[in-house]
N, C-alpha and C positions, 0 to 999 in steps of 0.2 A: 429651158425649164427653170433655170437659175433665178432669172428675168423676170418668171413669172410669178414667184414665189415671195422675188423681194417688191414685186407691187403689193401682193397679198398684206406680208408681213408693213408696207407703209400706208393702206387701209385701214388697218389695224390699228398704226399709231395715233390717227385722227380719231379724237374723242367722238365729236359730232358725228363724223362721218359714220363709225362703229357703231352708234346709238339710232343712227336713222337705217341701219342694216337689218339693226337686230328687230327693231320694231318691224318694219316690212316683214321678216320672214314669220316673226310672231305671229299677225295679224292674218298671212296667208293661211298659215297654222291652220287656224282657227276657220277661217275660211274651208279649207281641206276638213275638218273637221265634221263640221255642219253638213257639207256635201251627201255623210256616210250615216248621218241620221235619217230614218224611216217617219213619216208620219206617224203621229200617234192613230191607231186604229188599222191599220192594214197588216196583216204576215209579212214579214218579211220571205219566208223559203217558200212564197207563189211569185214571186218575183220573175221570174228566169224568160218568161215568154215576153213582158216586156221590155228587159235589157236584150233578148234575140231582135224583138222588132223595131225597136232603135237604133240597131247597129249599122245600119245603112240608110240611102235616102236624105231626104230632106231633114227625118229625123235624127240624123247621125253626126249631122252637123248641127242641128240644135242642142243636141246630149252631147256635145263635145265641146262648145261653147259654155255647157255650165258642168264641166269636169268629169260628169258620167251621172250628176244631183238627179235631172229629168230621168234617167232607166229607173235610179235606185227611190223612187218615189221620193223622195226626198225633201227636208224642209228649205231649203234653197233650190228647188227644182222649176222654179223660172227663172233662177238666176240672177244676171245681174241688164239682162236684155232688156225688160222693161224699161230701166232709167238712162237705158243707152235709145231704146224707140224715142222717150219724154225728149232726149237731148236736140234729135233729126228733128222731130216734129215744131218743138221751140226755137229751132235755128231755122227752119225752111219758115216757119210764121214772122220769124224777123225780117224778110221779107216785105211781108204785103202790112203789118199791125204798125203801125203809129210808136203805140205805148212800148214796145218792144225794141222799134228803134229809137225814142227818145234814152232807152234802160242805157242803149251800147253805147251813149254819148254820155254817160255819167259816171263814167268810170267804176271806181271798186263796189259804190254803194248801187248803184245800177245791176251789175255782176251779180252781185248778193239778191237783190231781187231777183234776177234772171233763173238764180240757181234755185230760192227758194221755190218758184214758177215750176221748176223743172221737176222736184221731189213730190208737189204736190199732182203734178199728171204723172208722176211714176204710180204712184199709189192708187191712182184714179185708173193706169192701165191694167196694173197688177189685180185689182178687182174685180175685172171683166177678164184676164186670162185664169184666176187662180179656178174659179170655176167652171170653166172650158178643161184647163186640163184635168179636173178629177174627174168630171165626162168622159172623159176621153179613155180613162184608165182602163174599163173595159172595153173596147175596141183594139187596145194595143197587148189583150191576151192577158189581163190581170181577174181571172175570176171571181164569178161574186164572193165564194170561201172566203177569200182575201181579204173583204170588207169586214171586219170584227163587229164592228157598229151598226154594220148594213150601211146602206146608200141614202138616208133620210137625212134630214136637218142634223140631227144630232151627230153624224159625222160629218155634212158637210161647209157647217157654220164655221164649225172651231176649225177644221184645215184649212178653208178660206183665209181665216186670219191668219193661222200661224203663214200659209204661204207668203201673204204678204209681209207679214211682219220680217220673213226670212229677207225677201231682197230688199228692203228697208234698211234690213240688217246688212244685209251684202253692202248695201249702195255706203251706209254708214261705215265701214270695213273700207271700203276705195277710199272714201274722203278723209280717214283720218290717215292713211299710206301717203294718201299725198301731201298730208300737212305736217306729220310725223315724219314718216319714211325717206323712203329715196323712190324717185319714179312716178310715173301716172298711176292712180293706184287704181282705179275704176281697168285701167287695159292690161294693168301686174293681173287682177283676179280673172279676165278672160282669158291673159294668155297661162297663166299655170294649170285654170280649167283643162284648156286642150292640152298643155301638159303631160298631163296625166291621163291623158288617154295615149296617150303615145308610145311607152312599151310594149300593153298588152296587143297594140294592133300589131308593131315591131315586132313581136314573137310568134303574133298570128302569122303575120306575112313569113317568117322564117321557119316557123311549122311547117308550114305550106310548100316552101321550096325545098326543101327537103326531107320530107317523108313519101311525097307523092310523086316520086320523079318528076318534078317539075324545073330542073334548070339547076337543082343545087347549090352549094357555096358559093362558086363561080359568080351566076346568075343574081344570087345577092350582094355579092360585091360591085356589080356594075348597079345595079340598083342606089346602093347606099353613096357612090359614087356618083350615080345621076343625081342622087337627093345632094348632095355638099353641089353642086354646078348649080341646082333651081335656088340653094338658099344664096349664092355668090349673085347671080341675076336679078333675085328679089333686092338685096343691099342696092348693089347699082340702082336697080330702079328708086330705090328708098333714099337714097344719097345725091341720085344726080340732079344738078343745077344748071344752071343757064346764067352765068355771070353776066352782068348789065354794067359796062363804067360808067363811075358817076364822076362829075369833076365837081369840086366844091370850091367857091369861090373864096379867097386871101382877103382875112379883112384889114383893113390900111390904117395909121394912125391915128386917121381923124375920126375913124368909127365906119368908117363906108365898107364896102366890097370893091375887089378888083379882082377881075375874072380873069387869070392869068395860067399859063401852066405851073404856075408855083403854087398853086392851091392842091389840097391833098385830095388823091384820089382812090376813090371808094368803087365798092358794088354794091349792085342788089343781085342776091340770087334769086333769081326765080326758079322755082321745083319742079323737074319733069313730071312729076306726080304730085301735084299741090294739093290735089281730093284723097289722099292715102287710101284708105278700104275700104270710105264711103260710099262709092258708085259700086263696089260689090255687094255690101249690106243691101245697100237700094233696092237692087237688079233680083236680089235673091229675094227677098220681100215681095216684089212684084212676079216672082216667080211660082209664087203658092196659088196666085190668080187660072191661070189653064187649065192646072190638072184642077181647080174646085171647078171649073166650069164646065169640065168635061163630066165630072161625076153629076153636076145637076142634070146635063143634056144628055145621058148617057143612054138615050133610048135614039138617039142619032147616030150617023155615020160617025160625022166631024166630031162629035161628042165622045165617042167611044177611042177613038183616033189620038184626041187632046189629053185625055184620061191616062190611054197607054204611055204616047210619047213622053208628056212630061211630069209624069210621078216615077220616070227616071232620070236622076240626075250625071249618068252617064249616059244618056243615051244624046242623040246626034240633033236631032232638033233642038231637045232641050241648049243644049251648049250654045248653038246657032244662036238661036234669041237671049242666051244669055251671055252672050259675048257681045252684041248688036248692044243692049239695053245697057250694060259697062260704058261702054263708050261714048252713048250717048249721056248720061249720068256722069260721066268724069267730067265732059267739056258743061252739064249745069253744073254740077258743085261746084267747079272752080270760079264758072265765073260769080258766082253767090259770095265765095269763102275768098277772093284775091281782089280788093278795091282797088283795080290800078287807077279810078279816079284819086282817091284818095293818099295811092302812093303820089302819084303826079302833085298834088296840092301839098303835101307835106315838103316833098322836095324844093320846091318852090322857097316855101316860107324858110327853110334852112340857107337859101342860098346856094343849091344844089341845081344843076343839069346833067344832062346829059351830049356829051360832044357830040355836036353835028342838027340837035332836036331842040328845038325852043320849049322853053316852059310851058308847064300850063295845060293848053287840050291836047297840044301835040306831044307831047310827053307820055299824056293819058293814051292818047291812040296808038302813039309808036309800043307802050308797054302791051298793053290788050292785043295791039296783031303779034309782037314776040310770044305771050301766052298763048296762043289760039295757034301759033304755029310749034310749037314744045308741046302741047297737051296731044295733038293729034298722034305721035309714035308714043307719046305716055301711056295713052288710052288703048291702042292696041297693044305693048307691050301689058300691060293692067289684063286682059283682053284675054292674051296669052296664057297668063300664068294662072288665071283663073280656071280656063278649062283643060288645065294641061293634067288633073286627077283623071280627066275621062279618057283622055288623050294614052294614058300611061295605062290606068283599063285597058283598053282597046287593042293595044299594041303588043302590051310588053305580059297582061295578064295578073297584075297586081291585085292581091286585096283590097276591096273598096274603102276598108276601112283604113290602111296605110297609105293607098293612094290620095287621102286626103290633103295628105301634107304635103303633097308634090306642089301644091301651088292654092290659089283658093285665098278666101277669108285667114283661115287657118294660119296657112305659113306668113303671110305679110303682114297680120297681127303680133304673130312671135319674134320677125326680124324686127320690123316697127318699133315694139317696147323692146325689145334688147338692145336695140343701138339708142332709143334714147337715154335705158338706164344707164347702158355703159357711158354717155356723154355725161352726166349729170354726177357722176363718179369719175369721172374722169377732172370734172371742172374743180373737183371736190381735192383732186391730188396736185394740180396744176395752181391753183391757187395755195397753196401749202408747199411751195417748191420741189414737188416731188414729181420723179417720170408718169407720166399717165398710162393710161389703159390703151392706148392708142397712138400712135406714131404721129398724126396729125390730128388736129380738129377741124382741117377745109371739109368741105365737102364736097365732090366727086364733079369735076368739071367738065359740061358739054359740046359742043358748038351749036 
């Protein structure tokens, strides 16, 4: 405790480091803030039927992604999702578009278009969901009463805008945390979101076991016990690498190279999890596809069948294909987001091999079958932890809304930005001569 206090207190002493703190938490602030604001025009106290019908489902994870903003009608009530859809959408088009991949060869000023690119389809998505979801409002138990305005143009121009202008505003809130702050600031605002949904489920689930004879203190002890093991599993997964040696060659007097064991020798890590929580985003995106087709076809067997199964997201099919579409999803993103060509040619021009692999293709190739063979337990571990909320359902009888955090989006989002703040803070103490937050900065080594 001692230890931990006089890290606190040499945090403290770095000016910089103290001023990119403070701003971060301001800016969440304020972020938390806007969450708790109502639309102009709707009651707030008819609310209550669609914070019940959000609380599970598909929707339970989309209102916990944007802090609880979606129940509470809210002017940040898409969130900050849209300009995370714009991000996928403009990196899977880097892909196949020309002008996209000339942007990634031109460095910062290429970046800056890239980003600007991205804000402007945030905006472009955000105007096709802002009025989906005020549709939507009566369906998820918001009566007409609730409408002050009524449901015509005149209330639903101006929330149109204000919606969008709210994740505008959110998205504007990430980008200045990350040029201000400390941290990813777009992944600090998703993960404080779910945040804060996290007591009230904590207290649900603890109501729960003990009022109803269900397993009592005991019972959530091993619970809260099982949850510290899935967050220990998620880091490992978050942390662990595949060290690659590299030998780099000794350059010699006259300016040449000599490829000797006297050259210093380096790695590459490659990530057992190089796609982080993208192939889950994916998978669950493609997951809204069944149950809408089962509601079109619902005058069918198989229709009525697709409806049931999967507009539960605990239920067993569901998990099934959405474990299957993880895996498949981890081994595309990676190979998209990991140019072992272009590690291979970098390496190269440095003066770099690897012992035993010739420059060049085979370097490419030998790196691509090490990735392909690390992504495969990545993927299922990915896999696992995904459906281990239905798994922990099933089993053990959890609150859906607690069991969220057993594994999923949710927790690997939280561990993800926690260990990167902590590293980014940590580089901030270590560079200032001071102990760090962390006993080492390796990261977590495989075979």
């Amino acid at each position: 405790m001692k230890k931990f206090f006089e890290i606190i207190s040499n945090i403290w002493k770095i000016e910089e480091l103290r001023g990119r703190i403070i701003v971060t938490l301001g800016l969440l602030l304020v972020y938390r803030f806007g969450a708790q604001i109502v639309l102009p025009g709707i009651d707030t106290s008819q609310l209550a039927e669609l914070s019940s019908n959000t609380e599970q489902g598909i929707l339970g994870i989309l209102n916990a992604f944007t802090g609880g903003a979606f129940a509470n009608a809210s002017v940040f009530a898409l969130g900050i999702m849209p300009y995370i859809s714009a991000s996928i959408v403009v990196q899977l088009m880097g892909i196949a578009v020309p002008y996209l991949q000339k942007l990634d060869k031109e460095g910062e000023s290429g970046r800056k278009t890239k980003n600007q690119i991205t804000r402007w389809l945030t905006i472009g998505i955000c105007i096709v969901q802002a009025p989906a979801y005020l549709y939507s409002l009566s369906a998820l138990g918001v009566p007409d009463s609730a409408f002050l305005l009524g449901k015509g143009l005149n209330f639903i121009v101006p929330a149109v805008i204000i919606l969008v202008t709210g994740c505008v505003f959110a998205m504007w809130l990430g980008e200045k945390i990350t040029d201000k702050g400390i941290g990813n600031g777009i992944s600090l605002l998703i993960m404080i979101g779910i945040i804060a949904t996290m007591p009230q489920s904590f207290v649900q689930e603890f109501i729960s076991r003990t009022t109803n004879n269900n397993g009592g203190l005991m019972f959530m002890l091993i619970e809260v016990i099982l949850w510290f093991v899935v967050i220990l599993a998620s880091v490992l997964l978050v942390m662990a690498t595949r060290r690659i040696p590299v030998q780099y060659a000794r350059r010699t007097a006259s300016g040449g190279y000599e490829k000797n064991i006297a050259g210093s020798r380096q790695y590459i890590p490659l990530k057992l999890n190089a796609s982080g929580v993208m192939p889950i985003i994916f998978a669950q995106a493609i997951m809204f596809a069944p149950g809408l087709l089962g509601r079109t076809f619902n005058n069918t067997a198989v229709g009525q069948w697709m409806e049931v199964q999967f507009q539960d997201i605990f239920g067993l099919a569901y998990n099934i294909l959405f474990g299957v579409l993880i895996i498949i999803f981890t081994y595309f993103y990676t190979a998209i987001t990991v140019p072992t060509n272009k590690m291979a040619d970098d390496l190269k021009r440095s003066g770099g091999f690897i012992p035993g692999i010739r420059p060049g293709k085979e370097t490419a190739d030998f790196l691509d079958k090490v990735m392909s063979l690390i992504t495969l337990p990545g993927s299922i571990f990915l896999a696992l932890l995904a459906v281990l909320p239905a798994v922990v359902v099933k089993l053990m009888d959890i609150q859906p809304g607690w069991a969220l955090f057993y594994g999923g989006t949710s927790l690997l989002i939280m561990v993800g930005v926690a260990i990167d703040t902590v590293q980014q803070v940590n580089s901030y103490l270590l560079n200032r001569h001071y102990d760090g937050l962390m006993k080492t900065g390796k990261n977590r080594k495989v075979a």
